[in-house]
C-alpha positions in Angstrom: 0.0 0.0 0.0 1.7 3.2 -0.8 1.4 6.2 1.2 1.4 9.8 0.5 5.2 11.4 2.3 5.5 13.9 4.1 6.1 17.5 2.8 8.1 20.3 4.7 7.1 23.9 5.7 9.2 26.7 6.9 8.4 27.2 10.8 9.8 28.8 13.8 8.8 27.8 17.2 9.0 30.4 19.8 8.3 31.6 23.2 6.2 34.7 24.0 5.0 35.1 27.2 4.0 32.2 28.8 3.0 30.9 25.7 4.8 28.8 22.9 3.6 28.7 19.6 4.4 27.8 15.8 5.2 31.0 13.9 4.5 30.7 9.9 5.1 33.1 7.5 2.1 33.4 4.9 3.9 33.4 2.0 5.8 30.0 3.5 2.4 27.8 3.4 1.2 25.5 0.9 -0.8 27.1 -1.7 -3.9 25.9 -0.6 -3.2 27.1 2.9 -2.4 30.6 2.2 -6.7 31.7 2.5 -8.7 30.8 5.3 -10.8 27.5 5.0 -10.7 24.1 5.7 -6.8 23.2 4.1 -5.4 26.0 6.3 -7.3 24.9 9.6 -6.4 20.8 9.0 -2.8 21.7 8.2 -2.6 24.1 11.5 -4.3 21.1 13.6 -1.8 18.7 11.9 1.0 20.3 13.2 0.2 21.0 16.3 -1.3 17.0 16.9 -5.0 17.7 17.1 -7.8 16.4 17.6 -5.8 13.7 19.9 -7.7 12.0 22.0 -5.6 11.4 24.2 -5.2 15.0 25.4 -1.1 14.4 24.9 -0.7 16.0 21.1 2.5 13.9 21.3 2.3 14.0 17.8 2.8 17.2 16.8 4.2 20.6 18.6 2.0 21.1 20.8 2.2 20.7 24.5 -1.2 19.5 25.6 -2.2 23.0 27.3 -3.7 26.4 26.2 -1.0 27.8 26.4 1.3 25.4 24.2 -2.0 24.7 21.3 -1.4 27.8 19.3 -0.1 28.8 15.8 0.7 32.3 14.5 0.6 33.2 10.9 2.5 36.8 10.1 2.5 38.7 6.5 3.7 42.4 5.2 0.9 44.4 6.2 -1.8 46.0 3.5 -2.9 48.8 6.5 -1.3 52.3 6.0 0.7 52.8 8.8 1.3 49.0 9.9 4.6 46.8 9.5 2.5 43.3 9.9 -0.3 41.5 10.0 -0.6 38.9 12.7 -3.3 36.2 12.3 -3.2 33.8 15.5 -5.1 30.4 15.4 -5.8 28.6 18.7 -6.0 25.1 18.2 -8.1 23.1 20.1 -6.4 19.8 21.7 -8.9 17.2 21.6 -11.6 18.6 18.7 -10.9 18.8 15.4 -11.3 22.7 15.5 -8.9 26.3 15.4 -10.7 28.8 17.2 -9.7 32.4 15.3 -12.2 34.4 17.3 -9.2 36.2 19.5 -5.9 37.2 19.7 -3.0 35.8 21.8 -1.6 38.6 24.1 1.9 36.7 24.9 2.5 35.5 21.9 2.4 38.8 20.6 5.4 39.6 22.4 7.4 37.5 20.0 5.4 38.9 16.5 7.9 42.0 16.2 10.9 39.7 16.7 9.7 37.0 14.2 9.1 39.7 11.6 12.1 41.6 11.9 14.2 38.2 12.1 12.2 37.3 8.9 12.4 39.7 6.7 9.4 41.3 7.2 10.2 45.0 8.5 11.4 47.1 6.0 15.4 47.5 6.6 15.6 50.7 7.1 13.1 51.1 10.0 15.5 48.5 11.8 18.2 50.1 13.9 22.1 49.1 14.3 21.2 49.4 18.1 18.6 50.5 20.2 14.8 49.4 19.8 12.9 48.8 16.8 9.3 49.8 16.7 7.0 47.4 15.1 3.4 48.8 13.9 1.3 45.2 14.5 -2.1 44.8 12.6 -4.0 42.0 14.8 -6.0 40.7 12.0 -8.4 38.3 14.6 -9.5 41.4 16.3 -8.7 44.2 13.6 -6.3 46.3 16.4 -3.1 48.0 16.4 -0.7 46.8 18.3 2.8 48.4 19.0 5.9 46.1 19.9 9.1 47.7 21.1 11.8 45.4 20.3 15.3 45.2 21.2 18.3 45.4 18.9 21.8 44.9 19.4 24.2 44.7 16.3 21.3 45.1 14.0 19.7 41.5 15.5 16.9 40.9 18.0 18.3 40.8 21.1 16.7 37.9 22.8 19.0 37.5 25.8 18.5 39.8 29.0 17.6 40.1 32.4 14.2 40.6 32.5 11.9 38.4 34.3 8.7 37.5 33.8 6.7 34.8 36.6 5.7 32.2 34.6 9.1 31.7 32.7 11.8 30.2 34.2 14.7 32.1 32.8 15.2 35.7 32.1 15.0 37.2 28.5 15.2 40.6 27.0 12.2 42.8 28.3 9.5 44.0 24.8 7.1 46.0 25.7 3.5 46.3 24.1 1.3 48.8 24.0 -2.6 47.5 23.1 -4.1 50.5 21.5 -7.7 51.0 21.4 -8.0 47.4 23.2 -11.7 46.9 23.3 -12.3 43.8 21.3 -14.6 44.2 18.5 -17.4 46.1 18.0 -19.7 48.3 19.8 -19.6 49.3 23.7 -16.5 48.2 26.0 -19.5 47.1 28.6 -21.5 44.8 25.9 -24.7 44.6 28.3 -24.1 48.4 29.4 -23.7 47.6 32.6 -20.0 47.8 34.9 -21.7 44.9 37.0 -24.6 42.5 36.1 -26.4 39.7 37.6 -25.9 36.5 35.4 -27.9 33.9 35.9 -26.8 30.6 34.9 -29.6 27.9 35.4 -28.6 24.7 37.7 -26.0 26.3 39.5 -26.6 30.2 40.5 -26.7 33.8 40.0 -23.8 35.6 40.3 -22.3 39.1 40.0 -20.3 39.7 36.9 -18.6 42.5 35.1 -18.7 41.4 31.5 -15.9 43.7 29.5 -14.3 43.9 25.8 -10.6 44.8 26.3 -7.9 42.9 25.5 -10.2 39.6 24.8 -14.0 39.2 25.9 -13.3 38.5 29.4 -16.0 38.0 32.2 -15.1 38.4 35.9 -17.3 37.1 39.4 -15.9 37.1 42.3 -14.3 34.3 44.1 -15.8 34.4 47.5 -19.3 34.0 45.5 -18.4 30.8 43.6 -16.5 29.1 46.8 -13.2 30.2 45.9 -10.3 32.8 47.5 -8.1 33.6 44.4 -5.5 32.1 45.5 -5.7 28.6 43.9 -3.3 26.7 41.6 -3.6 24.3 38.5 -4.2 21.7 40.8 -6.7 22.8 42.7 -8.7 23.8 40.2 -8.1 21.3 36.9 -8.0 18.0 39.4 -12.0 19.0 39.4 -14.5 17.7 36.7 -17.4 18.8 38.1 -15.4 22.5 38.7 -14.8 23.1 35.5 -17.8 22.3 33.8 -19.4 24.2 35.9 -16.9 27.3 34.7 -18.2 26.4 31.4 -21.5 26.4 31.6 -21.3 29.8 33.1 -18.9 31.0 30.5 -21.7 30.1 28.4 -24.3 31.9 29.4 -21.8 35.2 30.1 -21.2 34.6 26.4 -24.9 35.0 25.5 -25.1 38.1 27.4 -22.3 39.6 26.2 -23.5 39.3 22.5 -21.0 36.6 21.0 -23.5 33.9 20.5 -27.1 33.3 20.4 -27.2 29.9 22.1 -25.3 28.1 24.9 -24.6 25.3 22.5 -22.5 27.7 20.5 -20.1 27.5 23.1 -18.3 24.5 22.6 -17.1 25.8 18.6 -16.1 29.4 20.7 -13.6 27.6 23.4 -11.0 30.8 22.8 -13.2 33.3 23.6 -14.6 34.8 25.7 -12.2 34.5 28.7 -14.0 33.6 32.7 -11.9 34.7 35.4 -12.5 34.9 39.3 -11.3 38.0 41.1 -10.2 38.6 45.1 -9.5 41.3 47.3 -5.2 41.1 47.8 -4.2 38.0 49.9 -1.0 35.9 50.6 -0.5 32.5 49.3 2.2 30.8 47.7 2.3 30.7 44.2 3.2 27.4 41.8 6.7 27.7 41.6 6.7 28.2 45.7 7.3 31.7 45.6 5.7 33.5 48.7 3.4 36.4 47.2 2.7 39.3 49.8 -0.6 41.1 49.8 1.5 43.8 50.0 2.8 43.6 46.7 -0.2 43.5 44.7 -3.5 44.7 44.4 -5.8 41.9 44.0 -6.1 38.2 42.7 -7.0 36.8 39.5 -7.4 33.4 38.2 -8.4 32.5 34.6 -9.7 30.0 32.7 -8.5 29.6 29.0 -10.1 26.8 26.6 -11.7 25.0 29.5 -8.5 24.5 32.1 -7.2 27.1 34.6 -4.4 28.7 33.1 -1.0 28.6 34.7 0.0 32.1 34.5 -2.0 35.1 33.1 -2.8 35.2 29.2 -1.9 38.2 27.8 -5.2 39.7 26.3 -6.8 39.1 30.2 -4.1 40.7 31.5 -5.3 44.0 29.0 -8.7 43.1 30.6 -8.2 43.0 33.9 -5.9 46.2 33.8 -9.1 48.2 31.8 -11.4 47.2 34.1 -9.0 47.7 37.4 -9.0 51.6 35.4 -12.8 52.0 35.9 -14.5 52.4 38.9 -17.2 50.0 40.0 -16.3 46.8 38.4 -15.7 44.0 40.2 -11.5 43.9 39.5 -11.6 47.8 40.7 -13.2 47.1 43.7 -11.1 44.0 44.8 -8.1 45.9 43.9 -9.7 48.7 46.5 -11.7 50.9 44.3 -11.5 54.3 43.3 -9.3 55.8 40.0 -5.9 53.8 39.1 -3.7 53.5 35.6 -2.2 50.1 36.5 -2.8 47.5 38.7 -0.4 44.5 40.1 -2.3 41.6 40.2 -1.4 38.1 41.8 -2.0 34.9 39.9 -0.8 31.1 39.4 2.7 31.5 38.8 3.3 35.0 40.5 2.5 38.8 39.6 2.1 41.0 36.8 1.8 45.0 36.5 -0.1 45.9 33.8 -0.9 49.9 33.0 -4.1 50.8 31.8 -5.9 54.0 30.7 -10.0 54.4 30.5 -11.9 57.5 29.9 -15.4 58.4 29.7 -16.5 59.2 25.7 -20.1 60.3 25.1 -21.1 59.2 27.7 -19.5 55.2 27.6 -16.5 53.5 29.0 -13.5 53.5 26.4 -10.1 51.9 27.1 -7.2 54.1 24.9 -4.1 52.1 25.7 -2.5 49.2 27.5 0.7 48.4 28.6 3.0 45.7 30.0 6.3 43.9 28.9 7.0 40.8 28.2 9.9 38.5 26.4 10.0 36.1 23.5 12.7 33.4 22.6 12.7 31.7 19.5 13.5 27.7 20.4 13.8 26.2 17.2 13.9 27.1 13.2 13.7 25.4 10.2 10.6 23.1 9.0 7.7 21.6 10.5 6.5 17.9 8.7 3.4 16.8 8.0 1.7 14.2 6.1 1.4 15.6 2.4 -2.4 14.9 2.5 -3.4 16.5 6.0 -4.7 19.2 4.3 
């Protein structure tokens, strides 16, 4: 029986964040692959190892976690005033299904390096030394995002001492600034409303503030749902029953926020939107066994991302929680203390995160006008990624 081999296609698998990814550049995919539809999505699952159910993606790239199931595809941008276009695909593990409803906030940390490294930033705009200022156009979300990258001897400079909890070794610090980071369309508050009740049938009603910024995010509070905002992986992942119920209320927060019509909608929207839990400032010791002081932060977050409890912070929740920490009267403001703030230091899984935020009132609605925080990115290997020359 003869079988189709495999073919090769330029990759380049990088750190940014806590995230990994596989970094394509457009141009580099099959023919077939270079357009949305079906060929891209199988190829992108394909190389990551999904659907695998298993859980394990052993084969493929992927590390059998959010954070590890993702693909980035980067061209020259067609926007005036834009270096890149950055398409990111989140792949689901154990479904045959890349959710493209969102963008990845970490692994945007390592879009200005992968263009500059591949030829995608004009040459001129790149310095001998100093930082490099990449104009990103976030094509899931149609946003500009601005990367300041590092150069040394006309090179990204990937080495530094910047750390970042989550990552075990230190990198060279990038900052990014989120510009107009409401997500989508229409109002920043989607049911109008800085707090709401949602009601989620079988298991309660609950306070939520339901916010655009960064990603679709919604935020209850812990003490409501039997929690203090200080729980790991473990004590959160180890439960069945836990997390479905996280889902199901995700669910519903979805329908009221406008992204789907139906609960059943849910399960083909796993990316987005985000459910978090939020706590007034506590101690507790964080995954790696770092103590965390109440002192040093302002409140405590824990997220969710495609149905597990993530073991840092994603990026694009850290741009919400930082928006709505910047607007009195939600619930991340008022665990953080209340009252007006432009950044907030917030504890999670593996440690802390400042994140700076500005909101401002515009007829007569919430708007977020910037976010920023710094991150790193490392590229871990280059070359090609195989697949099968008919997974796609």
């Amino acid at each position: 029986m003869s079988h189709i081999p495999q073919i090769k296609v330029p990759a380049t698998y990088i750190r940014g964040g806590t995230s990994k990814g596989v970094f394509f550049r457009l141009q580099d995919l099959p023919e077939a692959c270079q357009v949305p539809g079906e060929a891209r999505d199988n190829l992108l699952m394909r190389v990551i190892g999904s659907p695998d159910p298993y859980g394990q993606q052993i084969d493929g790239m992927g590390g059998a976690t959010s954070s590890t199931s993702k693909t980035v595809i980067l061209a020259k941008s067609d926007q005036p005033d834009h270096d890149v276009d950055y398409l990111f695909g989140q792949v689901a593990i154990n479904k045959a299904f890349v959710d493209w409803s969102g963008n990845c906030g970490n692994l945007t940390a390592a879009v200005g390096a992968f263009a500059i490294a591949s030829g995608l930033i004009d040459a001129e705009r790149v310095p001998e030394n100093g930082t490099c200022t990449v104009r990103i156009w976030q094509k899931n979300i149609r946003k500009t995002i601005i990367a300041h990258v590092p150069i040394t001897n006309g090179e990204v400079q990937e080495t530094g001492d910047f750390e970042l909890d989550g990552v075990t070794f230190p990198a060279a610090e990038v900052v990014i600034e989120f510009m107009d980071p409401a997500d989508g369309e229409g109002s920043m508050f989607p049911t109008g409303n800085l707090v709401d009740d949602l009601e989620v049938p079988g298991i309660g009603t609950f306070k939520a503030t339901m916010i655009n910024a960064g990603i679709p995010t919604i935020f209850v509070n812990a003490a409501d749902i039997g929690y203090t905002g200080t729980e790991l992986q473990k004590d959160i992942n180890s439960d069945a029953d836990a997390l479905a119920r996280f889902e199901t209320m995700r669910a519903y927060g979805a329908v009221r926020m406008g992204l789907i019509s139906d609960i059943s909608e849910a399960a083909a929207r796993q990316h987005t939107p985000k459910i978090a839990f939020v706590a007034p400032a506590t101690d507790y010791t964080a995954s790696s066994g770092k103590s965390v002081g109440a002192a040093e932060i302002d409140c405590c977050v824990r997220a969710l991302s495609m149905g597990k409890l993530h073991h840092a912070m994603m990026g694009t929740a850290s741009v919400a929680i930082a928006t709505a920490a910047a607007v009195p009267g939600t619930l991340v403001n008022l665990a953080a203390g209340g009252g007006q703030r432009d950044a907030v230091t917030f504890g999670h899984p593996s440690g802390t995160l400042r994140v700076g935020a500005a909101a401002e009132i515009v007829n007569g609605e919430w708007t977020a006008t910037k976010a920023v925080m710094s991150r790193s990115a490392r590229v871990l290997m280059e070359g090609w990624v195989r697949v099968p020359g008919d997974s796609f």
